[in-house]
C-alpha positions, -999 to 999 in steps of 0.1 A, spaced: -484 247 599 -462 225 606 -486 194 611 -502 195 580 -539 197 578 -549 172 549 -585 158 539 -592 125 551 -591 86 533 -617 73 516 -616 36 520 -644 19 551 -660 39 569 -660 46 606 -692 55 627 -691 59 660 -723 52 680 -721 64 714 -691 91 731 -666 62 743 -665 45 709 -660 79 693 -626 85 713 -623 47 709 -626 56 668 -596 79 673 -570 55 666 -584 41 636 -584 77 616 -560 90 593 -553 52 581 -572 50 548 -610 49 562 -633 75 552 -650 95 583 -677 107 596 -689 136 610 -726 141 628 -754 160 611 -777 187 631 -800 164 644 -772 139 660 -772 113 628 -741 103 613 -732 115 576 -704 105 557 -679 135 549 -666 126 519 -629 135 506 -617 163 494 -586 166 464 -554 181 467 -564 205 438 -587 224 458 -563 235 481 -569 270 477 -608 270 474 -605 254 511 -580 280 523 -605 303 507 -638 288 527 -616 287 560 -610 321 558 -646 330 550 -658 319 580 -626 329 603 -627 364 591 -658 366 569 -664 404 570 -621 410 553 -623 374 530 -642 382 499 -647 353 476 -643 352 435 -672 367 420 -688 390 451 -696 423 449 -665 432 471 -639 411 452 -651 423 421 -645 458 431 -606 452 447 -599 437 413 -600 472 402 -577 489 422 -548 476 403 -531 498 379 -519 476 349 -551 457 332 -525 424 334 -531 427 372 -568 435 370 -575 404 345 -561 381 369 -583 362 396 -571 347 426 -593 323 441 -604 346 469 -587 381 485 -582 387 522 -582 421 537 -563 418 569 -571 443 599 -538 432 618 -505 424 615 -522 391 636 -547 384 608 -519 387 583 -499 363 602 -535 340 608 -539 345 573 -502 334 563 -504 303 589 -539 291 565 -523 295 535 -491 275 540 -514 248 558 -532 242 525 -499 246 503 -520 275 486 -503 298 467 -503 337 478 -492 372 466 -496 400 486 -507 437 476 -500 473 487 -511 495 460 -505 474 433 -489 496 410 -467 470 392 -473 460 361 -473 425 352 -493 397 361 -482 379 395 -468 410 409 -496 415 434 -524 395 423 -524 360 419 -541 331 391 -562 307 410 -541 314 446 -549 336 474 -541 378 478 -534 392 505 -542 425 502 -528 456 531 -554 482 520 -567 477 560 -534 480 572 -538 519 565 -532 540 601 -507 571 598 -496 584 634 -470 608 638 -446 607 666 -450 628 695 -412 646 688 -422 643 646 -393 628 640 -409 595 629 -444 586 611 -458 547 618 -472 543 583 -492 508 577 -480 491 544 -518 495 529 -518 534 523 -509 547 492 -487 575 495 -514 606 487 -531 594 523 -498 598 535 -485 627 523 -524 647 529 -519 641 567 -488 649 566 -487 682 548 -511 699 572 -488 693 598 -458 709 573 -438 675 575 -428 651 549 -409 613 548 -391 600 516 -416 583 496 -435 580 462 -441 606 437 -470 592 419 -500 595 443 -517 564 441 -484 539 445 -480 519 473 -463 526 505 -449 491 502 -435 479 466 -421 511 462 -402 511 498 -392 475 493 -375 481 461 -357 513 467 -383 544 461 -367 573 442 -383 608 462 -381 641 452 -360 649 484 -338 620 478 -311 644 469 -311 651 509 -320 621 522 -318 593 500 -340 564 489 -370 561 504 -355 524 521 -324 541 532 -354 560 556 -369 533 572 -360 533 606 -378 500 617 -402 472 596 -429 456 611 -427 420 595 -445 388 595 -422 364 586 -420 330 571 -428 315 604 -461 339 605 -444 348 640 -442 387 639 -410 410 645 -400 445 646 -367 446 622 -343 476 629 -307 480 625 -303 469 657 -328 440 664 -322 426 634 -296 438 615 -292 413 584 -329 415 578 -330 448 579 -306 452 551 -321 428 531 -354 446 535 -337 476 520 -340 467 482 -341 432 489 -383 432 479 -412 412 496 -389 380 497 -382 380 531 -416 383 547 -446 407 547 -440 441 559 -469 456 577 -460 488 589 -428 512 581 -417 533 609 -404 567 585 -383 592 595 -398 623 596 -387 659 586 -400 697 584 -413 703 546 -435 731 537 -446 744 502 -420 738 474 -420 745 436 -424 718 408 -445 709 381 -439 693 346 -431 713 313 -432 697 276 -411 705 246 -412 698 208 -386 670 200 -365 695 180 -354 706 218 -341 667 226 -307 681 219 -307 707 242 -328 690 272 -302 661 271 -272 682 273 -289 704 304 -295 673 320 -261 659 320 -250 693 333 -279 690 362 -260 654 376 -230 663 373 -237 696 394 -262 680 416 -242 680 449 -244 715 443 -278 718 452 -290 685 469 -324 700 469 -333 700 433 -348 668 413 -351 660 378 -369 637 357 -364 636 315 -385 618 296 -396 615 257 -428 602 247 -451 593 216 -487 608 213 -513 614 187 -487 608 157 -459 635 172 -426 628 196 -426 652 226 -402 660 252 -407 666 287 -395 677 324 -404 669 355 -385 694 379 -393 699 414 -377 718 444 -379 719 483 -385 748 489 -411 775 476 -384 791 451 -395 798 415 -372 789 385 -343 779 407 -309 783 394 -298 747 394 -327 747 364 -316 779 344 -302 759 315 -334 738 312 -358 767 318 -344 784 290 -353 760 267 -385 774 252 -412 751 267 -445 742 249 -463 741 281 -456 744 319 -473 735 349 -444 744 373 -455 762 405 -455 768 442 -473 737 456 -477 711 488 -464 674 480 -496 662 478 -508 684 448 -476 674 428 -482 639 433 -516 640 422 -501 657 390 -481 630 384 -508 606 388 -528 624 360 -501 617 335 -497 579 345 -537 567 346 -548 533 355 -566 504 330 -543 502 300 -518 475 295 -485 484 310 -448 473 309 -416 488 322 -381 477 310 -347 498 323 -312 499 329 -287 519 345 -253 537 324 -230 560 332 -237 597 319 -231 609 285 -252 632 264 -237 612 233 -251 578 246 -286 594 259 -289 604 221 -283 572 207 -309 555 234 -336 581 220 -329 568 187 -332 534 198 -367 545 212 -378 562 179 -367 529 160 -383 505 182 -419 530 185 -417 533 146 -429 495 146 -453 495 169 -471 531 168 -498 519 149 -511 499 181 -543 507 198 -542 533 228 -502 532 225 -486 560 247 -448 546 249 -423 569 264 -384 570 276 -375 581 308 -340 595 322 -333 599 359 -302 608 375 -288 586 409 -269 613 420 -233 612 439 -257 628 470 -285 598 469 -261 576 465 -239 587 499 -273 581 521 -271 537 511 -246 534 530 -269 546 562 -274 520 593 -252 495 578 -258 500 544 -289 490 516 -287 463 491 -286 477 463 -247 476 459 -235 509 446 -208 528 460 -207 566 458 -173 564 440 -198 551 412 -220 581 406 -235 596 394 -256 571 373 -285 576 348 -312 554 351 -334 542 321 -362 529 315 -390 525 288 -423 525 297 -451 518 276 -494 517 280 -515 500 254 -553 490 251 -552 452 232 -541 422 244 -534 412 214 -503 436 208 -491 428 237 -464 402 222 -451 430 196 -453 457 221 -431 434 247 -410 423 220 -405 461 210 -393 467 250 -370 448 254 -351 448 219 -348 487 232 -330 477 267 -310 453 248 -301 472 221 -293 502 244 -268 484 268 -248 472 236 -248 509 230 -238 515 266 -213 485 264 -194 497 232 -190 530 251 -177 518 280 -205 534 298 -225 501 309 -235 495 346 -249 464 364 -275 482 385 -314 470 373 -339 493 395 -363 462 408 -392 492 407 -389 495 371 -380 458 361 -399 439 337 -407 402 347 -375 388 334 -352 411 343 -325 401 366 -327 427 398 -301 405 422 -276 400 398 -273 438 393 -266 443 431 -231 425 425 -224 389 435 -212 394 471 -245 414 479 -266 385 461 -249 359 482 -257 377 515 -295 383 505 -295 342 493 -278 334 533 -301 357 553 -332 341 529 -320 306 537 -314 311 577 -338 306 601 -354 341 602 -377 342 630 -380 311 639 -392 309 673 -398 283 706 -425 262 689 -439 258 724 -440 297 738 -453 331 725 -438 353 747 -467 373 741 -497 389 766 -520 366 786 -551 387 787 -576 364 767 -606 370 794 -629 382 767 -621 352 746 -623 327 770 -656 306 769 -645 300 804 -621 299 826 -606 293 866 -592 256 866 -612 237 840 -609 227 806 -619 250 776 -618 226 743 -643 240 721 -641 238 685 -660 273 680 -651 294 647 -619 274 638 -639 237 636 -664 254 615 -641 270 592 -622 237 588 -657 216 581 -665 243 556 -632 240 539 -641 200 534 -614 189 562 -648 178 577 -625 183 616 -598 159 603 -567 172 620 -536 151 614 -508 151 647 -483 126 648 -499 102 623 -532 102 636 -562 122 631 -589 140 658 -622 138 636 -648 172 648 -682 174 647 -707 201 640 -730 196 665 -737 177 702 -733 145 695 -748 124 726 -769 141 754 -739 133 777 -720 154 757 -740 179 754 -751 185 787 -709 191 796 -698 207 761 -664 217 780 -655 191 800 -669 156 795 -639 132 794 -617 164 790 -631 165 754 -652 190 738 -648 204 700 -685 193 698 -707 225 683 -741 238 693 -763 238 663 -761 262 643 -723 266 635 -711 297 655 -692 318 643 -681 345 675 -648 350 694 -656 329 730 -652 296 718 -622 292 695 -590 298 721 -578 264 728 -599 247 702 -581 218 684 -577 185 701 -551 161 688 -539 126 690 -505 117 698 -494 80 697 -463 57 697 -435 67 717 -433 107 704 -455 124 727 -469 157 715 -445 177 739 -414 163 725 -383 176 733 -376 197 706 -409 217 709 -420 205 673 -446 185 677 -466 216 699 -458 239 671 -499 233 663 -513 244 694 -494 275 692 -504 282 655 -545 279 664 -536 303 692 -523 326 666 -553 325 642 -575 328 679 -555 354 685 -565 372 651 -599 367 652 -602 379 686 -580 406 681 -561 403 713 -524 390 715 -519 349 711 -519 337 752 -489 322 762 -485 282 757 -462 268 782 -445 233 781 -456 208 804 -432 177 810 -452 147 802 -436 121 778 -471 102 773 -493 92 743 -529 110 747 -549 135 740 -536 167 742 -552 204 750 -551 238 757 -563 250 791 -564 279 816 -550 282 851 -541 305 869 -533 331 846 -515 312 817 -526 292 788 -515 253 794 -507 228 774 -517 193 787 -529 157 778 -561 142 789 -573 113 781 -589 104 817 
């Protein structure tokens, strides 16, 4: 928010006896004096202070009572069990302060506005499937987590699927399959519909279609400014390429509009190989890029891995349609295979597959690169791997593996699509082989080696690449270890233009107006021409949070109580001097009384309304969070003209949410 909501002083203390000197005690808070707020039975108790270092247990407690049923706090049943949908144990082992489970792209946008009033820390979670710590989980902060956000509605004309950024992409692609359609998306079943987008997302019909963020017709984004936009090619058009490979760095995402086409069964499955065959597997999949265009629908994964004291080889092949053995594969199905698992299948059953072979609750890291194609440099990068495995093998629960992918000349003609992605590769580059080592492990304490071991492989491998000629700047930010530097591989112009669009004012908005729906009837405590000031579900949270009702505005502070605080103001809760924000014993916690529910003090000569809208950005930020909680849009503030000092409010007349001063 952008008046910042900050624990009171703690020198004298003020205690106001009666309703006039309370407004009379106004003036005197937020200047160093400890406050007071008033007890159930009408006494005055002294608040207290709260530290700057808590700033995230009192996002945490504001949250738990704004949206207690999604807000689970560190150590409950329901946090404990989120902490174990993660993949990687890094992720697991790490423990925000408290999770949030948004049911909106509102509440995400409430949730955002709390956050950055506190100056708590956040990271945000779709599936998390990444790997190290701080991906999606964060130390001590708060995690927003999309699991909520989980609806899957198909167009009327199926040529576009509303996916919400919290499925994982087996929900997506079991709904989808009955109705014999498919998008561009994951091919591990239990990844998330939003890292992987963000970053790029290799599909087994990217040979058709491209990337999974070269598929995206339009984001639905919360930005910086919690306001909420739909980013197309059209509405927005810098955003929307920086959303395509640009990451979560430019707001949260909330829902991806897919394009949508026919897919029925196809063929696919993996096949493994003794390492005597590494010769033969890396020459057939040289041949494969370099003949891809020839058959767009055929994809192709090589990979060599370490298990039980023996090196292995393997394939992952997969085809669009329900063809066996096609013959863009003869050269690798005629290598004599140890085991085979290929098939006619749906897309969900070969995603599920692949999830069997990558299993959560081991330690995981992920290092790659990207080189130009040569069977003589793929050899010398599996030697690399043997070398670098040979030190570490003796680790416990080790299962280390080297992975080859092509980036075809025919995935690579699709980023260029709706003004292009930003990833920065032209098709005149392709194709490309992408690398990367992955690695699971069971003990912390190899994880220094086992990192070490990583990325000595990458570095040794692009000096390989480099002495070859046959080096390329692309790093895949999917596969990226912590360190790795994803923007500087999608070449300095593109970098620049992400760093611009980052830095302008992306959504920013009228501080005074949402041009959003009125409708707040069901909200409303009460409306027609009066006032409607109470404190409701947003004072509570606040007091629970230790802000004890201290709201600072303009250098002064409006202090809150829990409860009626003099007959006369209890008998006229809504209206008595134009000033309510007084609560009924006990604290509710329901929709009616929060819309309009913050009164603030505005003194000197900048009035509350001033010109530039800034000063009203507060109002519009509680309608937000009201809006959230009663799960109806934010009503519509509208200026007023008044230059004066008071007291300002939210009210209702005649249709539209005000905002006004009263101090009479």
């Amino acid at each position: 928010m952008t008046a910042a909501l900050r624990s009171l002083g703690n020198a004298a203390t003020t205690t106001p006896s009666t309703f006039d000197e309370l407004l009379d005690s106004l003036g005197s808070l937020g200047q160093g004096k400890e406050v007071t707020t008033f007890s159930s039975n009408g006494h005055l108790v002294t608040a207290g202070t709260t530290s700057a270092g808590s700033s995230c247990a009192r996002t945490c407690n504001l949250l738990s009572t704004i949206f207690p049923n999604t807000t689970s706090q560190i150590g409950s049943p329901s946090y404990n069990q989120q902490e174990t949908t993660y993949w990687s144990n890094q992720q697991a082992e790490t423990q925000p302060t408290c999770r949030i489970q948004p049911q909106s792209a509102l509440q995400v946008s409430a949730s955002l506005l709390i956050t950055k009033s506190f100056n708590c820390q956040f990271a945000v979670k779709s599936g998390g499937h990444a790997m190290f710590a701080g991906a999606s989980n964060i130390q001590d902060g708060l995690t927003i987590d999309l699991a909520n956000l989980n609806q899957i509605q198909v167009s009327q004309d199926k040529t576009l699927t509303h996916v919400g950024a919290g499925n994982r992409w087996v929900d997506v692609y079991s709904q989808l399959d009955q109705q014999q359609l498919s998008v561009i998306g994951g091919r591990v079943a239990g990844i998330g519909v939003g890292g992987l987008t963000l970053g790029g997302g290799i599909s087994f019909f990217s040979g058709r279609h491209g990337l999974a963020c070269d598929n995206v017709r339009n984001y639905e984004v919360v930005l910086a400014n919690a306001s909420i936009a739909n980013v197309n090619h059209t509405s927005y058009p810098d955003l929307y390429f920086a959303l395509r490979g640009g990451g979560n760095n430019f707001g949260i995402v909330t829902r991806f509009d897919l394009e949508t086409f026919p897919q029925g069964p196809m063929w696919g499955g993996a096949r493994t190989y003794p390492i005597t065959a590494a010769a033969s597997l890396i020459s057939a999949f040289d041949n494969f890029a370099a003949n891809s265009p020839s058959d767009p629908d055929a994809a192709l994964i090589l990979a060599f891995y370490y298990y039980n004291g023996t090196y292995y080889g393997s394939t992952d092949m997969e085809y669009a349609h329900a063809v066996v053995d096609p013959a863009i594969f003869r050269e690798l199905t005629g290598v004599t295979s140890l085991a085979s698992t290929t098939r006619i299948a749906n897309l969900t059953d070969l995603t599920l597959e692949f999830e069997a072979s990558n299993p959560s609750g081991f330690r995981e890291t992920y290092f790659t690169a990207t080189f130009k194609p040569s069977a003589v440099l793929e050899r010398e990068i599996l030697d690399i791997y043997i070398g670098e495995v040979e030190g570490i093998k003796d680790a416990e629960g080790l299962l280390p593996a080297v992975v080859f992918q092509p980036i075809t000349k025919d995935v690579i003609s699709y980023f260029s699509k709706n003004g292009g992605n930003a990833l920065g590769i032209a098709e005149s580059d392709g194709p490309l082989i992408l690398v990367d080592i992955a690695i699971s492990w069971s003990s912390p304490s190899d994880d220094d080696r086992i990192m070490a071991a990583a990325s000595s492989f990458i570095d040794r491998s692009t000096a390989a690449a480099k002495g070859m000629g046959l080096d390329y700047k692309f790093i895949y930010q999917n596969y990226a270890a912590q360190g790795q530097d994803v923007f500087d591989g999608y070449g300095e112009a593109n970098k620049q233009r992400l760093i611009e669009i980052s830095e302008n004012s992306i959504g920013s908005t009228d501080a005074t107006v949402i041009d959003l729906a009125e409708d707040l009837a069901e909200c409303r405590m009460w409306g027609g021409d009066g006032w409607n000031l109470a404190f409701g579900q947003l004072a509570c949270g606040f007091l629970n949070a230790g802000l004890f009702g201290g709201l600072e505005a303009a250098g002064k502070v409006w202090l809150g109580s829990w409860v009626e605080l003099l007959p006369q103001a209890a008998a006229h809760p809504a209206r008595t001097r134009g000033v309510s924000g007084l609560l009924s014993p006990p604290c509710r916690v329901d929709c009616a009384p929060l819309i309009g529910s913050i009164l603030m003090v505005s003194v000197g000569a900048e009035p509350m309304m001033s010109d530039d809208g800034g000063r009203c950005m507060l109002q519009k930020e509680v309608a937000q969070i009201a809006a959230a909680i009663c799960k109806k849009d934010p009503p519509q503030l509208i200026r007023t003209e008044s230059g004066r000092a008071g007291l300002y409010s939210t009210f209702w007349r005649k249709g539209n949410w005000y905002l006004n001063e009263s101090v009479q």
